[in-house]
N, C-alpha and C positions, 0 to 999 in steps of 0.2 A: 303548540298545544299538545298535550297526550294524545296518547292514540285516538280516542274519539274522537278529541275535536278537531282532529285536520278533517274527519269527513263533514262537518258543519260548514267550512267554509267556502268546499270546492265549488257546490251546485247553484250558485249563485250569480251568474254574471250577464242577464242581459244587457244590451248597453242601453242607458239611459236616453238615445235619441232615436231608439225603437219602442220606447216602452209609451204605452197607453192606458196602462195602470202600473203601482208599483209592483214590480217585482218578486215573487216567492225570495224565501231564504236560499241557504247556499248549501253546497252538498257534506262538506265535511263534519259538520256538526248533525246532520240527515244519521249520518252511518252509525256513529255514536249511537247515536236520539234512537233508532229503528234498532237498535244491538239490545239497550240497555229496556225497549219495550220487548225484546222477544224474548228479554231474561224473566221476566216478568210472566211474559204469557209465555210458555214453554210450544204451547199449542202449535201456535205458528204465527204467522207475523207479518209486516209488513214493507217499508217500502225504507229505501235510502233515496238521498235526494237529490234532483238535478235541476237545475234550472239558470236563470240570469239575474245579472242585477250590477251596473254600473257601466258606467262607460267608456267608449277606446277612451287609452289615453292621450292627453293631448299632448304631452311633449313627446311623444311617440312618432306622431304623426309628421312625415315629414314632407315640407312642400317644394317647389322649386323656387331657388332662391332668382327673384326679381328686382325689378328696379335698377337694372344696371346703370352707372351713370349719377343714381342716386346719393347725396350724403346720408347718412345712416343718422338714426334719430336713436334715440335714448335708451333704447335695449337692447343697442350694440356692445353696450356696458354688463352686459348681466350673464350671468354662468349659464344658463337657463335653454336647452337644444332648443325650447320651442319660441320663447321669445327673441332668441335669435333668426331665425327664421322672419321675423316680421321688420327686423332692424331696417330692412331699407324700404320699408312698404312709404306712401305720401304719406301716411298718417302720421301724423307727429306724439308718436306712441309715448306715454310714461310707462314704467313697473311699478307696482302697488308700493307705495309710501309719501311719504311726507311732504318732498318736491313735489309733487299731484297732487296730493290735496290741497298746498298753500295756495299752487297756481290758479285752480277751482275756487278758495274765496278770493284770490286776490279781483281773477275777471269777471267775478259773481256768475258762474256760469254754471251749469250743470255737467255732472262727469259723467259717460259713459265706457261700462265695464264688461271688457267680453273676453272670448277665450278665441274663437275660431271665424273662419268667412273669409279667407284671405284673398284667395283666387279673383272671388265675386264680387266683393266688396271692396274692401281693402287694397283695392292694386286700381280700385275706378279712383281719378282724381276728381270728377264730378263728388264722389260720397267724401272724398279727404278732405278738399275745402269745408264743407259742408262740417264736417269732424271738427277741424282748427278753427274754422272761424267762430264756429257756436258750442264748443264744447271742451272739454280735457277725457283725453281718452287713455285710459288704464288697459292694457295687456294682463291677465292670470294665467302663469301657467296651474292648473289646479292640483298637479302633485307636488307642485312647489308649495303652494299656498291653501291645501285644504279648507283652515281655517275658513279663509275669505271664500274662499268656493263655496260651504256647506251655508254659509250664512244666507248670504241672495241665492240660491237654490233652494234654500227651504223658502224664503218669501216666494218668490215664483210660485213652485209648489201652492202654497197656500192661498196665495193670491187668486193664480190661474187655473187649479185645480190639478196641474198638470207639470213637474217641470222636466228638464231635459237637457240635452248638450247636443248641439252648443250653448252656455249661456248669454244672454245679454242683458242688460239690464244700466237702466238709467238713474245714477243720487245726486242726491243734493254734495253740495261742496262741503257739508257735515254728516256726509256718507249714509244717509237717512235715504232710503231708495223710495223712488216714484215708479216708478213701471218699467215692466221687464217681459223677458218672454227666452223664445229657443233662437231659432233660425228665420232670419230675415233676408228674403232674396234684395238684391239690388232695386228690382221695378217690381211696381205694381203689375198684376197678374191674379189671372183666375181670380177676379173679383177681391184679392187680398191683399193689402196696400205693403210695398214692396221699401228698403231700407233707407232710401233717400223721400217717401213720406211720411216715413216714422220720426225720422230727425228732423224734419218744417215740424212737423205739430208738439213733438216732443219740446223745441224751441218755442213757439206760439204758447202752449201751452206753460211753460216754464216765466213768459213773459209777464201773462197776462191770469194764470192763474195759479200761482206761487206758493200763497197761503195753505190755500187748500190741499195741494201737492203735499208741503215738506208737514200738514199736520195727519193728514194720510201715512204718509210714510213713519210718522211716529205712533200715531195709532199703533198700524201693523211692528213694526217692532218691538212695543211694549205688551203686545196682545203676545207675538210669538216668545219674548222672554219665559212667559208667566208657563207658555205651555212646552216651551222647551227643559224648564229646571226642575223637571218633574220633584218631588219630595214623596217618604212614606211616612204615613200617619201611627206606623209602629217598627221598631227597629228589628222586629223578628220574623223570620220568613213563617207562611202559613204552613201548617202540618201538612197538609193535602197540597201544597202546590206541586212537588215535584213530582206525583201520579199525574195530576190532571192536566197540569202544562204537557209532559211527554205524552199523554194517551193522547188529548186532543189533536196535538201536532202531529203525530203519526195517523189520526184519522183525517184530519185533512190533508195529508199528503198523497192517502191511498187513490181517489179519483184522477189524478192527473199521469198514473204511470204510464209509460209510453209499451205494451208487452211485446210488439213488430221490433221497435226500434232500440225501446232503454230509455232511458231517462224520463224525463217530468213534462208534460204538455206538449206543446205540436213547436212548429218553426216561428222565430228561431229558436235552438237549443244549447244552453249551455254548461257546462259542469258545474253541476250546484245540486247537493242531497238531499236540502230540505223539504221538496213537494214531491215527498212521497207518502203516497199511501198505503194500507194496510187493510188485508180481508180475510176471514178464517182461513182461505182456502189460497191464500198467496205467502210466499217463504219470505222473508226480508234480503237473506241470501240468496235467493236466486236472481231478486231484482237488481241487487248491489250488482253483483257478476254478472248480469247480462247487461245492463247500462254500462259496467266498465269495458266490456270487451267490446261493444258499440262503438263506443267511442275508440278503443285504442286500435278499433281495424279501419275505423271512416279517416275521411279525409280533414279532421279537425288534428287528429294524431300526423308530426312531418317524420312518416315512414324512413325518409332520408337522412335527415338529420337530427332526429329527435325533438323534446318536447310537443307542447299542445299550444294551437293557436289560440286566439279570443276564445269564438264561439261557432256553430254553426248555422248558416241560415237558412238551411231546412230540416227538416224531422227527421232524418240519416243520418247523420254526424257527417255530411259527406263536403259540400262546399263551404268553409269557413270563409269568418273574416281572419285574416292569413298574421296580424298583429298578433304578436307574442309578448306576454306579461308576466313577470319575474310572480308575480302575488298569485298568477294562474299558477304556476309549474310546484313551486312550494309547496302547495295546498293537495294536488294533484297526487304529485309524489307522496304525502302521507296517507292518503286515497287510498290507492293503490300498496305500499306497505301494511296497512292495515289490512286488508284486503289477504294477502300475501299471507300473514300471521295466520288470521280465520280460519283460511280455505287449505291450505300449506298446500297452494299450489304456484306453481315458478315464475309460469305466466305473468302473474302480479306484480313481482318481485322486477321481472327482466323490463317490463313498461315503468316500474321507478329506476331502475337502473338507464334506461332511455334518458328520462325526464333528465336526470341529474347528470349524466354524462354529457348531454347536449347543455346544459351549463356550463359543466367545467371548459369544455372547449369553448365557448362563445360567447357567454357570459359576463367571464371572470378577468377583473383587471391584475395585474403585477402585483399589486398590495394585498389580493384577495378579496377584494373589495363586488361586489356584485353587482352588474347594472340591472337598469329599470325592465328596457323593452326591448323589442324589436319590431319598427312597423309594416304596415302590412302591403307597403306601394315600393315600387323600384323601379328602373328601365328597364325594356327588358333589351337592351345590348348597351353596349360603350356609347357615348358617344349621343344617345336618341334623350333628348329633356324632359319629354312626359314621361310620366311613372302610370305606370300602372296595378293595379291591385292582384295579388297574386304571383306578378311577372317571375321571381324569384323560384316559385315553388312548384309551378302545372309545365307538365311537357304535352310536347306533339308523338305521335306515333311515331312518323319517321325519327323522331330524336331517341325515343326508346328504342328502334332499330339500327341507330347506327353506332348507339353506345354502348347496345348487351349483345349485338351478334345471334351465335347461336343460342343465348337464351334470352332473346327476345320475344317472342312467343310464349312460353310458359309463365312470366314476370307480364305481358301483357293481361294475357287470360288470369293471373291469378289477382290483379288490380285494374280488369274492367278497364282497360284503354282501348280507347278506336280511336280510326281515321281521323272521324266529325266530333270528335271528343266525348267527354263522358260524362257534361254534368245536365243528365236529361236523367236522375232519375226522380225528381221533385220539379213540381212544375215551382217551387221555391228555388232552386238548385241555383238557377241562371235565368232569370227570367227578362233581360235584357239580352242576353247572346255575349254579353264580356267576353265570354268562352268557349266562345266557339271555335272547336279542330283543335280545343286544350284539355286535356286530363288532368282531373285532382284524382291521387290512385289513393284507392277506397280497395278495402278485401271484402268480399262481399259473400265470401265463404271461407272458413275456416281451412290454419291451413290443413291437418293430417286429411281433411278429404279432400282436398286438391292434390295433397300428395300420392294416394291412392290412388285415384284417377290417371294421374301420369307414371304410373310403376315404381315410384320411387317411394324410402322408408322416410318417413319424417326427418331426421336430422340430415338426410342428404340431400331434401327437398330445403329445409329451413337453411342449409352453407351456399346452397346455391341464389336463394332471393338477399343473403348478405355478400354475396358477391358483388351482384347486381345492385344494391344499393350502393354500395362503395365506391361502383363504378359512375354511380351516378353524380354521386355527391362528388367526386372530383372535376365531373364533367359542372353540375352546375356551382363550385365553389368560381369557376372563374367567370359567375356571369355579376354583371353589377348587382350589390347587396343591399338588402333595403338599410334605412336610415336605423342607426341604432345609436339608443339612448342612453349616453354613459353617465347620468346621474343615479346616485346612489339615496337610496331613499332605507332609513333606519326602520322601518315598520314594516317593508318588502323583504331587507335584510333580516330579519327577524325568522319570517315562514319560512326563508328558503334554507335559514339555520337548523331549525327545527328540525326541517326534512333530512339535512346532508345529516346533521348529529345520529338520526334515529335508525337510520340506512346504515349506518358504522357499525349497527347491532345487529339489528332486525336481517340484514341479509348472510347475515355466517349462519341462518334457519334454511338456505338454501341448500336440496338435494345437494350431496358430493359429486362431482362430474355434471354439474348444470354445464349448458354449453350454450355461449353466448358467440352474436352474428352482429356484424355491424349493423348501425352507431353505436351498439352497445361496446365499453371497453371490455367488460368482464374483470376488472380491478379488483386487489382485494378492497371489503368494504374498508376496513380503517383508513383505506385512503378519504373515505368522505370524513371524516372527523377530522383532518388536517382542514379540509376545504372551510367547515365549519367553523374552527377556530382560527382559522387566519379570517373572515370577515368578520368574527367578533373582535380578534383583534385592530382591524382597522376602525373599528368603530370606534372604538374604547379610544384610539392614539387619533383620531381626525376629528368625531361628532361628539364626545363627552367630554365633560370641564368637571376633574376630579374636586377640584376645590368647591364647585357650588352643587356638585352632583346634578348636571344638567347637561342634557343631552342638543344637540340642534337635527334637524327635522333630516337635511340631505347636503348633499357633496356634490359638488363638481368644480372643478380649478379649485377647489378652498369649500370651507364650510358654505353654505345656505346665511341668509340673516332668522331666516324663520326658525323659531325653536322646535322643538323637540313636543309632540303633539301625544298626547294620551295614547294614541295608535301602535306610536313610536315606544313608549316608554313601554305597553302590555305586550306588544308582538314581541319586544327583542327580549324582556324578560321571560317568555315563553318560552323562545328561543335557547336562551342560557340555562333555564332550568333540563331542561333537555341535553345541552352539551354539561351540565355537569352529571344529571342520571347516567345519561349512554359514555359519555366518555371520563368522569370520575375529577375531573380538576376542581380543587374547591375555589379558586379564584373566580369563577364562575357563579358559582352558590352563592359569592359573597357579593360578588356585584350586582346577582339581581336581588339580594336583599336591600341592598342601599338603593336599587332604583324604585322597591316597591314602597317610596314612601305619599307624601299626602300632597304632593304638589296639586292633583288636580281631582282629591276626595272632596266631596261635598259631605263635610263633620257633622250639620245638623239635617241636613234631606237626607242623606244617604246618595249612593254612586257617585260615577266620575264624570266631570265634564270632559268636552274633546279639548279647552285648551285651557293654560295657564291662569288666564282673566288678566294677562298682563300685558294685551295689546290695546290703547283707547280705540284704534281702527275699527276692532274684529267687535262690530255691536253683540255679538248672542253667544255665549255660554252655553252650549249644547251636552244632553247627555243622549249621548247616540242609540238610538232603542230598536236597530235591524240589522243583521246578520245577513249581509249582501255579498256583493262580490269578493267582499273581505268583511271577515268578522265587524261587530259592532266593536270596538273598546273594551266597552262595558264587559259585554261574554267574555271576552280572555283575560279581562283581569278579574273574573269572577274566580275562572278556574284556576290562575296563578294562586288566586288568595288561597284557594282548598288547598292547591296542590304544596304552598308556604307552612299551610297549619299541620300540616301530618310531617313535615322537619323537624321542627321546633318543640319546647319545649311548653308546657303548660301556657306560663304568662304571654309569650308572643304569639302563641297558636288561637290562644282565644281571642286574641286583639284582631288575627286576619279574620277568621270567624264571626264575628261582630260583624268587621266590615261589609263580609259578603254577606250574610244575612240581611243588613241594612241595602244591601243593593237589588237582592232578590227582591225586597219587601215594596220597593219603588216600582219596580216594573210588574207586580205581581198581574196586576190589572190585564196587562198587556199581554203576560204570558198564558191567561189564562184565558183569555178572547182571541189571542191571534196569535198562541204560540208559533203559528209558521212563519213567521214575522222574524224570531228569534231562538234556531233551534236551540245554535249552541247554547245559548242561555235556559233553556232549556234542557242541556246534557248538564249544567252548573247544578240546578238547581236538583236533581237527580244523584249527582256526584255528592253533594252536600246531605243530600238524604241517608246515604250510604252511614250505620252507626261510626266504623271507624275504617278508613283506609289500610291497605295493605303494606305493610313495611317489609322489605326487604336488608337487610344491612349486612352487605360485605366488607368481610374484614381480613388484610392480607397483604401482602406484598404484590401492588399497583400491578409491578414488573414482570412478574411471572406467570406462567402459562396458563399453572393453575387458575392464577386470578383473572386472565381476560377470559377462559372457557366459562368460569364460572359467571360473569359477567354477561356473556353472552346466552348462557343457560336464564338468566334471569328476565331475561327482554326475548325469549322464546314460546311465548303465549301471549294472546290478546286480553291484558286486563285493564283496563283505563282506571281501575281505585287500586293501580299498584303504584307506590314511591320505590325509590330504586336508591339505596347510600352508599355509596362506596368510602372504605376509610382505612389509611395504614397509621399502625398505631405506632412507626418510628417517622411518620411527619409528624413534627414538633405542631405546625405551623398547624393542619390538621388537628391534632388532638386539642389544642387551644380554643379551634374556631368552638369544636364541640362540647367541650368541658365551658363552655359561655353559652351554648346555643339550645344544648340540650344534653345533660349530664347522664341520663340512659345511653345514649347511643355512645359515650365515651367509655360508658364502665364495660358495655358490652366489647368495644376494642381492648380495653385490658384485660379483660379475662379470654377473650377468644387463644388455644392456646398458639406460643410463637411459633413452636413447631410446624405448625401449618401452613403454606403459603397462599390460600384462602379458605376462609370459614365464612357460612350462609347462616343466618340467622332469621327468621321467618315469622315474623308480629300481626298480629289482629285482634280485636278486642280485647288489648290489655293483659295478653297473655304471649308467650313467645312458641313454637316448635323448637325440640331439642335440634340442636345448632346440627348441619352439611359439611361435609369437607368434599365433595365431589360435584362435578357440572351435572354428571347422570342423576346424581340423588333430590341436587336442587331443584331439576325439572322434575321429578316426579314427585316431590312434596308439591310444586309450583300446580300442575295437574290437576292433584287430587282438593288444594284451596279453593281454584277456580271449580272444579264441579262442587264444592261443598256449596259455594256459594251460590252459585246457579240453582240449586236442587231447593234452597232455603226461598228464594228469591219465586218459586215456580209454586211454593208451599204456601 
């Protein structure tokens, strides 16, 4: 997304089998949403957002492989880390398709469809039999197969009031669902009938009252169609909606800030902008920054090795759930660059430089390809079969003592470790004792006054704690690693492109003689523009089929069979639009033009559904209306569509325009009763407001100094209504695209003179600024745009 909307998506991520209502929005679209209200009210403002919203992932999680002895049933077949996992369980597992559901009518029986319970369930042969003899039982992994995930999750939901993960859920052999729920113990307990008497009655009832069942189950599914395909009753967005949507959302954000700790609401907490709010007497920036530095000193941030885990499970950022997720870290990263631009302070900057360094090292496969996760259990030695949560990440005192020596002591005190360990400062923290005599290191005071305290200047206090990290992380690299998930998933690939692309720019804004301390490499940034376009080039060469212009969903051993899901198609196109601004390749621009087409626009409602419509399996056609732990769809290809129509030329500019109008006009309801629901949609609908976007168009020879300074002068301010062109007017191949795409931006390349090896040219309402030959002059044109407009905006 542009600057704004990485922060819509960050503050979103409870997980879904904590949650007892749904979840606030997410943070990246928050910081936008709170940016573009405090442009508005000059006065002062409010709040950036944090919060949660989805759940671990399940292929992520990894269990011990059991059943020794066993022959391995049906999903020993499949690419899939997490249904492998279950290949030798007694249950005589299928993977969602066709083989399972013929089996299911052929023994007229009912299927039941889960995700997780393996340990408890799933390894008793008392529940196996029980599974085999009366039932066909489907495996999801649900990043494999969304789709099928969102579908019986939203029945749940609607059914129960409530849903969550793990899912279960029981259908007909014409996948028409009867009853479902979350987590089911093995026995009855505490009065609540336990997994082996859910499947008697589930069977009893399937025998004996059949009818009723499969006409139930079609009820609810043609009830949820009706209210999943939303439609608008007029194709053009309201005048007033993008005041009232962002004012709203920003006032119900303001109640939940956290001012002790940062973020949004009590435990748990996760990065997510959304649920922030806003009060005369509170800055939007100070909450932005004091939530970010929360978080990047607590124990959610791996001091050691870089990025950010899940979430935290109490109101300190201090004890996480220790699972790491590619959609976290992307999201995060633009966060924090954003952030970085604002404040132009380093800090910012060096926590994205974290994020995305601890990818490149451990992330990234040989093709450039980027995986999913990292879970959050391990041994904690060679050898020992239980995993435990954490194990990987929390030390003992003596181990901090016998790995930093003499500065163990000052590395203790500056991250809070003792003897009996450290996670007592939330009665949330540990409230089992897992962790007892372990330390999650938390800073709990900033460093330059810890530095102080111990006589030493900042940077010789700050070479000494990246010593000490260094030293750690070699020590804990050779302990067993948790399970990590090398599926590639094209819509995670997408954020984390975004991020690497935007960091190739956004950090040559970094003080000269910054000085970076391990995990950080201190790279130059254009290293992250290679990182960027080698996983869009594996995408492009492994998950798109250039002949039908269709992408498939993810990768492991070989493509997925699942397609390419709406998710898929707006993230990566986000993605590219981004690695064409920041980094200039128009093979970029043109790819995501050919992927923004109507595969999954709904021509007479308005918006997009999440899938093709071309599975009979997947009963419900969703158009996704929450900005959760990752954006909605919808939001990012609201913003693709803006960010498409300020390229182009008249006739295709008004065609995306249309469209996003027609999408805002669908949700209008929504955004205007629970914008916090939907910020980024929200930052869209605002973005769209805007008379006419900022054009930038450089022109020049790609190659030269001139032209990356000026490049980099151009992505040296925070404006999210700037497009960014780059074009040399001796690529043929170039001037083509543009003399077809939009005949301005090409006469402007011929007249720009050749003498020059870059010229700045500077557009907004239909009029141009006489044309830059210098990075200094560009920035200060760039300046005095943005304050014009602020001061207009405040008017």
């Amino acid at each position: 997304m542009a600057a704004s909307a990485a922060f819509a998506l960050l503050f979103s991520n409870l997980p879904q089998r904590l949650r007892r209502r749904r979840p606030p929005p997410p943070m990246l679209s928050t910081l936008r949403l709170l940016r573009r209200h405090h442009r508005r009210r000059l006065a002062s403002a409010s709040s950036a957002a944090m919060s949660s919203s989805g759940g671990a992932s399940s292929s992520s999680s990894s269990g011990e492989r059991h059943g020794v002895g066993r022959s391995p049933n049906r999903l020993a077949a499949s690419h899939s880390p997490y249904l492998l996992q279950h290949a030798y369980n007694p249950v005589d597992w299928y993977p969602w398709g066709e083989e399972a559901f013929e089996n299911a009518r052929r023994k007229d029986v009912p299927i039941f469809l889960c995700h997780v319970m393996e340990v408890e369930s799933f390894e008793n042969d008392e529940i196996a039999k029980i599974l085999n003899d009366g039932f066909v039982s489907i495996k999801v992994d649900r990043e494999e197969r969304p789709d099928v995930d969102k579908v019986y999750m939203t029945y749940v939901s609607a059914l129960y009031g409530g849903g969550g993960w793990p899912l279960s859920v029981f259908l007909s052999p014409n996948l028409k669902p009867l009853m479902g729920g979350t987590y089911f113990p093995p026995d009855d307990k505490y009065g609540r009938p336990g997994f082996k008497t859910i499947l008697r009655k589930v069977k009893e009832a399937w025998e004996t009252k059949r009818d009723a069942l499969e006409k139930t189950g079609n009820v609810v599914i043609e009830q949820l169609r009706d209210a999943l395909s939303a439609k608008a009753s007029s194709q053009d967005m309201p005048n007033d909606l993008a005041v009232v949507s962002v004012d709203n959302c920003v006032e119900k954000l303001a109640g939940s800030y956290d001012p002790k700790f940062g973020g949004y609401g009590s435990a748990p907490k996760f990065p997510r902008p959304v649920e922030n709010c806003v009060s005369e007497s509170q800055n939007i920036m100070k909450m932005i920054t004091h939530t970010l530095q929360c978080m990047a000193r607590g124990g959610v941030h791996d001091h050691v090795g870089g990025g950010f885990h899940r979430y935290s499970v109490d109101e300190c950022w201090h004890v996480p759930h220790f699972e790491k997720m590619l959609y976290d870290q992307g999201q995060i990263a633009n966060v924090y660059l954003d952030t970085f631009l604002i404040t132009g302070d380093e800090y910012y900057s060096s926590v994205a430089r974290d994020i995305l360094d601890y990818l490149r090292r451990d992330m990234i496969g040989e093709e450039g390809e980027i995986y999913s996760a990292e879970d959050a259990d391990s041994a904690e030695y060679d050898g020992v079969p239980r995993k435990r949560e954490g194990a990987f990440y929390v030390w003992t005192s003596k181990e901090i003592e016998d790995t930093l020596g003499e500065n163990s002591e000052l590395f203790k005190n500056h991250y809070y470790v003792k003897s009996s360990g450290n996670c007592d400062l939330s009665r949330m923290s540990d409230p089992h004792d897992e962790f007892k005599g372990k330390n999650v290191l938390i800073e709990r005071k900033q460093a330059s006054l810890m530095a102080s305290k111990c006589g030493k200047s900042v940077d010789e206090y700050a070479q000494i704690l990246g010593d000490c990290w260094h030293k750690l992380f070699d020590v804990r690299s050779k302990r067993p690693r948790p399970h990590l998930d090398d599926k590639v998933i094209v819509s995670w690939n997408g954020l984390a492109i975004s991020a690497f692309a935007r960091a190739s720019q956004i950090l040559k804004s970094e003080p000269t003689g910054t000085r970076f301390c391990f995990p950080i490499t201190g790279c130059n940034p254009e290293e992250y523009l290679g990182v960027a376009e080698k996983a869009a080039h594996f995408i492009k060469e492994k998950l798109y089929d250039g002949s039908s212009n269709r992408l498939n969903h993810s990768y492991r051993n070989g493509p997925a069979k699942a397609p390419g899901f709406l998710d898929d198609y707006a993230f990566l196109i986000n993605g590219l639009l981004d690695l064409y601004e920041y980094g200039g390749k128009i093979e970029w621009l043109m790819w995501a033009t050919h992927l923004q087409d109507e595969l999954f626009l709904d021509k007479q409602g308005g918006g997009y559904f999440n899938t093709p419509g071309e599975d009979p399996s997947v009963l419900l056609r969703i158009k996704e209306d929450y900005d959760g732990a990752e954006p909605s769809g919808n939001s990012v290809a609201a913003i693709n569509l803006i960010r498409l129509s300020s390229i182009f030329d008249a006739a295709k500019s008004d065609g995306y325009k249309r469209n996003v109008e027609h999408l805002l006009a669908v949700f209008q309801t929504r955004l205007r009763e629970l914008g916090i629901a939907l910020p980024l949609m929200c930052c869209a609908a605002d973005m769209l407001s805007v008379p006419s976007r900022k054009q930038v168009v450089l022109v020049g020879n790609k190659e030269s100094t001139e032209f990356h300074d000026m490049v980099a002068a151009a992505f040296s301010t925070y404006d999210p209504n700037r497009t960014v062109i780059q074009i040399d007017p001796r690529n043929t191949e170039e001037m083509g695209f543009w003399e077809s795409n939009n005949a301005n931006i090409a006469q402007m390349a011929r007249s720009s003179p050749p003498e020059k090896p870059a010229v700045a040219h500077v557009c907004q309402d239909f009029k141009c600024s006489p044309p830059v030959t210098s990075a200094d002059a560009l920035r200060e044109l760039l300046n005095k745009t943005v304050a014009a407009a602020t001061s207009s905006v405040a008017a």
